[in-house]
N, C-alpha and C positions, 0 to 999 in steps of 0.2 A: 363597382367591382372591388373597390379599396375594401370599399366598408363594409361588405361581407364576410371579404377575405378576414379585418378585422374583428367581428362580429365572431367568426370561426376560432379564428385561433386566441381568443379570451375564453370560449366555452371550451376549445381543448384542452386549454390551462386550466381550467380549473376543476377537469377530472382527475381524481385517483390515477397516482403515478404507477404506468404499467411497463415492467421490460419485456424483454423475450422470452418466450418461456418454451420451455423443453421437456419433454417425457420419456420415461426412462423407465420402459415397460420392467416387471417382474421377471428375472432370467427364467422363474420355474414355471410361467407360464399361468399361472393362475391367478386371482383376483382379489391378490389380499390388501396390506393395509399401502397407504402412502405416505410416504414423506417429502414433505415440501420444505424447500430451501430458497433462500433470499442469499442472495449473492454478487460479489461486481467479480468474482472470479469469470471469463467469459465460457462459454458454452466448450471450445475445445478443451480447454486447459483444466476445465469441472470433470468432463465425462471419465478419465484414465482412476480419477478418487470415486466417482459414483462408481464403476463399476468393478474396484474391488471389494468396495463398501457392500456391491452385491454377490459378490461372491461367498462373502460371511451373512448374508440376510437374503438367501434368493428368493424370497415370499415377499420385498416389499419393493413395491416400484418408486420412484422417485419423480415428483414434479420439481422442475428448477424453474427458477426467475434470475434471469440477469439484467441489477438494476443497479442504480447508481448510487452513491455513498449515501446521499440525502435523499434520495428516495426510499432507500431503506430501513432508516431512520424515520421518516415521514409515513410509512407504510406501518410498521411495527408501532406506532404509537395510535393510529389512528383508528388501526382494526382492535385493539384492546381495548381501546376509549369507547368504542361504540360498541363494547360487548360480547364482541362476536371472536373466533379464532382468528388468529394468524398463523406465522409460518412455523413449524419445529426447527426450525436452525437458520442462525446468521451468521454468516460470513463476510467481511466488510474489510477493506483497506482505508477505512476511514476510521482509523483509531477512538479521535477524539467522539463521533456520533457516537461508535458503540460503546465505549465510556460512558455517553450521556443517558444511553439508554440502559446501562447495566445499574447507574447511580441513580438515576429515578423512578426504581422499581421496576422494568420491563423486562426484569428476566430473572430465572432460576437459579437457585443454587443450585447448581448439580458437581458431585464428583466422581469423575472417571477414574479408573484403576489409576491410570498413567499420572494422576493427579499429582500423588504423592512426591512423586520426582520431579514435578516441577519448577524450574526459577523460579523465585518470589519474585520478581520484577515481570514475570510471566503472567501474573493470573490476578482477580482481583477478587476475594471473598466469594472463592468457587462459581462467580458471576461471568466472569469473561476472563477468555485463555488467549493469551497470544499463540500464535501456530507458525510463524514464518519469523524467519531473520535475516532482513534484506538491507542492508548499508547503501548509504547514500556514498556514489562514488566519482572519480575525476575522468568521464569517458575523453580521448583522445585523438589525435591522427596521426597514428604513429612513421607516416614518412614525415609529418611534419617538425617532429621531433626525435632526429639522429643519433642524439646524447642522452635521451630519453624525458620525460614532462616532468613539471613539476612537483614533487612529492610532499610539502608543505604549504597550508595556506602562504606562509612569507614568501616562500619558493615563487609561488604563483604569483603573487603581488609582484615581486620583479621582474617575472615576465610579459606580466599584464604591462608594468609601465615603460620595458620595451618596443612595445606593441602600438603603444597609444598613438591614435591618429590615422594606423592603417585600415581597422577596419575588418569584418569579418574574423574575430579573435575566438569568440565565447559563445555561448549559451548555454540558457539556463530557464528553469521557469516561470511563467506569467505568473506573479502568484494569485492575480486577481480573478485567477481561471481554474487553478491548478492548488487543489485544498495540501496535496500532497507537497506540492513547491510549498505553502503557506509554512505548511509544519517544519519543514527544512529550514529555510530560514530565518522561524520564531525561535528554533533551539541554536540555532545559531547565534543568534543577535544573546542567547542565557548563555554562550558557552564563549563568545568570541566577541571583545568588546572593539574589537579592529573589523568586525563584519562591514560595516557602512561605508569604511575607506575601503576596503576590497569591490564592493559593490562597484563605487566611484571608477575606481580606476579598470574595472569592468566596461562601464560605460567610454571611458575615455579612447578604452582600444577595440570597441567597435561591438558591442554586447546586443544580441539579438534575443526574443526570448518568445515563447512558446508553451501551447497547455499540456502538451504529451511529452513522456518520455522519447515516444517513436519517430518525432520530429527531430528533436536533439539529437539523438541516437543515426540517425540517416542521414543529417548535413552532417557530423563528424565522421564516419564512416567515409563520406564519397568528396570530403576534405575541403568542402565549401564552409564549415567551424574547423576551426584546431583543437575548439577543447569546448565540453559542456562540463558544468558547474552543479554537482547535489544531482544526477542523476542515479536513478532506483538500480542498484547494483543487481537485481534478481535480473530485468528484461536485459542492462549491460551483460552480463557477461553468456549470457545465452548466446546473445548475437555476437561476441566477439569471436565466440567458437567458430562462426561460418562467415565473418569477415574480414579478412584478414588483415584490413588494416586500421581496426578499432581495436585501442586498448583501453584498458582502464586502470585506475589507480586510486586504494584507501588513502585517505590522504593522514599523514603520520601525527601530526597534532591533535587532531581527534577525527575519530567517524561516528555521524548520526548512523542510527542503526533505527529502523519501523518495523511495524510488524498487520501479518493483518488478525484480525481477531475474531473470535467467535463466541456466538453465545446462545442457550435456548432460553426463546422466550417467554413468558410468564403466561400468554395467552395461547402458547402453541396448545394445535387439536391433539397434534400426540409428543407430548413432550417428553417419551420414553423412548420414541424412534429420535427425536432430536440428538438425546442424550446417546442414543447409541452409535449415531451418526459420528456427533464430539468424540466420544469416546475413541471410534476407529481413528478418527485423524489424530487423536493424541497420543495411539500405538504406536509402537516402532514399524508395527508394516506400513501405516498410513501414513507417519514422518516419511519413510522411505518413499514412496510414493509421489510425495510431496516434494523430496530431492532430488531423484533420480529421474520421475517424470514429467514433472514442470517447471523445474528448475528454477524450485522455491525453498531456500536453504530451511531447515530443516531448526526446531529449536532442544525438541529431544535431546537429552548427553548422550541416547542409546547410539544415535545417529553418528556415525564419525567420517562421513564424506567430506570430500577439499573441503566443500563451502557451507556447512553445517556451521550452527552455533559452538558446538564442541571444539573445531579445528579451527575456527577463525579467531576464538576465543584463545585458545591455548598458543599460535601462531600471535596476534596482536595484542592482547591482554586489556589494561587499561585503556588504549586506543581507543575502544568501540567503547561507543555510551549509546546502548540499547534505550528507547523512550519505552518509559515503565507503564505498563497498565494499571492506571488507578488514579484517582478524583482530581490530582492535577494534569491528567489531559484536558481538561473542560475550559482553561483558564482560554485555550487558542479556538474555543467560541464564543467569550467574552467579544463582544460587537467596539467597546471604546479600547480593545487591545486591539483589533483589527483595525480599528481607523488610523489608532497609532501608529503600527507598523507600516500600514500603505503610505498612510504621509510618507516617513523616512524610507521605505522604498522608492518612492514618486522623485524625493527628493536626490538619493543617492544615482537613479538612473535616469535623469532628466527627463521624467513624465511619463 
C-alpha cells in the first residue's frame, strides 16, 4: 500500500500545477469573450474587483485560478514555452517571481491611463505595476502591554531581553516555509546590521514561528504570543478591527513596505482584456476597491484613505522603505543567497 500510495503522489507531482478555479459568468448574460487570471489573491477577496471590473465590461466573463506564488510563475513560463496561451493577467504577492517573470521576457509592456501617475518605485518598464501597499508590522497583545509595546527595533530588543527564559514571547515566520517571511527578513539583514542579535534574543525569550500570517496573528490575538514580528500589515489591521485585543504597530526605525504585483503576459490569448483588466485596478475606482473592500492599501495618490500609500506616506515619510519593483528583486532567488541566509537564521534561532 506504501508503494502505491508512493507511486501516486510522484505522478501527482509531477503534473501541471492546478489551483481552484472559479467562473464568473458575463453580467449581460451572453457569450462573449473571457478573461483568465492567475492569481494567490483567494476567491473571496477576487470576486468584490471581478465584479466591478464587470460592471465597466458586462460582455466579458471572467475565469479565475487561485494558485500559488510558484505555481504561477511555473505555469506562465511553461504554457509560453510550449507555444500555447496562457493567462491575460497576473497577480501575485510574490514580488520577486513576478520580477522574474517580467525580466525574462514573459510579459508585455503595456500602459494604462493611470500609468502616468505612477511611483517610479511602482512599476518596472510598463512590465509590471505594483497595486498594494502593505508594511510589515509589530502585531501585539494589547492587555499584555499596559504602557503600551515596543515602538523601536532597540525598544524591542530590551524587552525581548526582559523576557528571556520565560517563554512564549514572539512570533514570527518560518522563513523556510514562508517566501514572504524570506523577503522580510533579507531586507532586513540590507537595512539592519543588528538584525541577527534581535533574532538571538528572540530565541532567548521564547520565539515560536510559523508559515502564515493567520497563525501569528491568532496566537497574539487570544494572548498565547505577546508579540509577532514582520507580520503582513494588510491581513493585521483588518483583524484588529474585530478583535479587540490585537494591536499593531510600524515600528519607527524603518518599515518594510511589499506589494503585490501585476502583469500581462506576453503569451496571454487576450492580452487586451488583460490590459484592460490592469487598467481598472490602476483606476481610482479599482484602487478604491482595493482599499475599502479588501482592505489592501491602496498605492494610487488618487486614493487618500487612513491606510493608502498617500496617508501613510505623508504621516510616516522616510519611515517606510517600500521594496522597489525592478531587477534587484531577483537577487532573493539567488539559491547561494538563500543558503546563506538560512545558515544565519539556523544559527541566530537555534535550528
Amino acid at each position: 500500500m506504501g508503494i502505491v500510495r508512493f507511486v501516486l503522489l510522484s505522478l501527482l507531482a509531477a503534473l501541471p500545477a492546478r489551483g481552484e478555479v472559479f467562473e464568473f459568468a458575463a453580467p449581460s448574460g451572453g457569450s462573449g469573450r473571457e478573461l483568465t487570471v492567475y492569481s494567490t489573491l483567494d476567491e473571496g477577496l477576487a470576486a468584490p474587483l471581478i465584479a466591478a471590473f464587470q460592471t465597466r465590461y458586462p460582455d466579458v466573463a471572467v475565469r479565475y485560478e487561485d494558485l500559488l506564488t510558484g505555481a504561477i510563475r511555473d505555469r506562465v513560463r511553461r504554457e509560453t514555452d510550449d507555444g500555447g496561451a496562457t493567462a491575460d493577467f497576473v497577480f501575485s504577492s510574490g514580488m520577486d517571481l513576478q520580477m522574474s517573470l517580467a525580466n525574462d521576457g514573459y510579459a508585455l509592456a503595456v500602459r494604462p491611463p493611470a500609468a502616468k501617475d505612477w511611483p517610479d518605485w511602482a512599476q518596472w518598464q510598463d512590465r509590471a505595476y505594483a497595486l498594494t501597499f502593505e508594511p510589515a508590522v509589530l502585531v501585539y497583545h494589547r492587555p499584555s502591554f499596559p504602557g503600551g509595546p515596543p515602538q523601536s527595533r532597540r525598544a524591542l530588543m530590551d524587552w525581548l531581553r526582559a523576557q528571556a527564559g520565560q517563554g512564549g514571547a514572539v512570533g514570527t515566520y518560518d522563513i523556510t516555509l514562508s517566501a514572504l517571511g524570506y523577503l522580510f527578513l533579507a531586507r532586513d539583514e540590507e537595512r539592519s546590521g543588528d538584525i541577527w542579535t534581535l533574532l538571538a534574543a528572540m530565541a532567548d525569550a521564547g520565539l515560536e514561528v510559523f508559515p502564515t500570517s493567520q497563525e501569528i496573528i491568532d496566537r497574539v490575538a487570544e494572548g498565547r504570543l505577546k508579540l509577532g514580528y514582520n507580520i503582513l500589515g494588510s491581513y493585521a489591521a483588518d483583524q484588529a478591527r474585530q478583535r479587540p485585543d490585537l494591536g499593531l504597530v510600524l515600528l519607527r526605525d524603518y518599515t518594510v513596505v511589499v506589494s503585490r504585483v501585476a502583469l500581462v503576459p506576453r503569451a496571454a490569448r487576450n492580452p487586451d482584456l488583460g490590459e484592460a483588466f490592469l487598467g481598472f485596478l490602476m483606476s481610482r475606482e479599482g484602487q478604491e476597491v482595493l482599499a475599502r473592500k479588501l482592505r489592501l492599501p491602496a498605492v494610487s495618490l488618487e486614493v487618500s484613505d487612513a491606510e493608502s500609500a498617500r496617508a501613510m506616506q505623508a504621516a510616516l515619510g522616510a519611515q517606510l522603505q517600500p521594496v522597489a519593483v525592478s531587477p534587484g528583486l531577483l537577487v532573493y532567488l539567488d539559491q547561494a543567497k538563500r543558503r546563506r541566509l538560512l545558515a544565519k537564521w539556523q544559527a541566530a534561532v537555534g535550528g
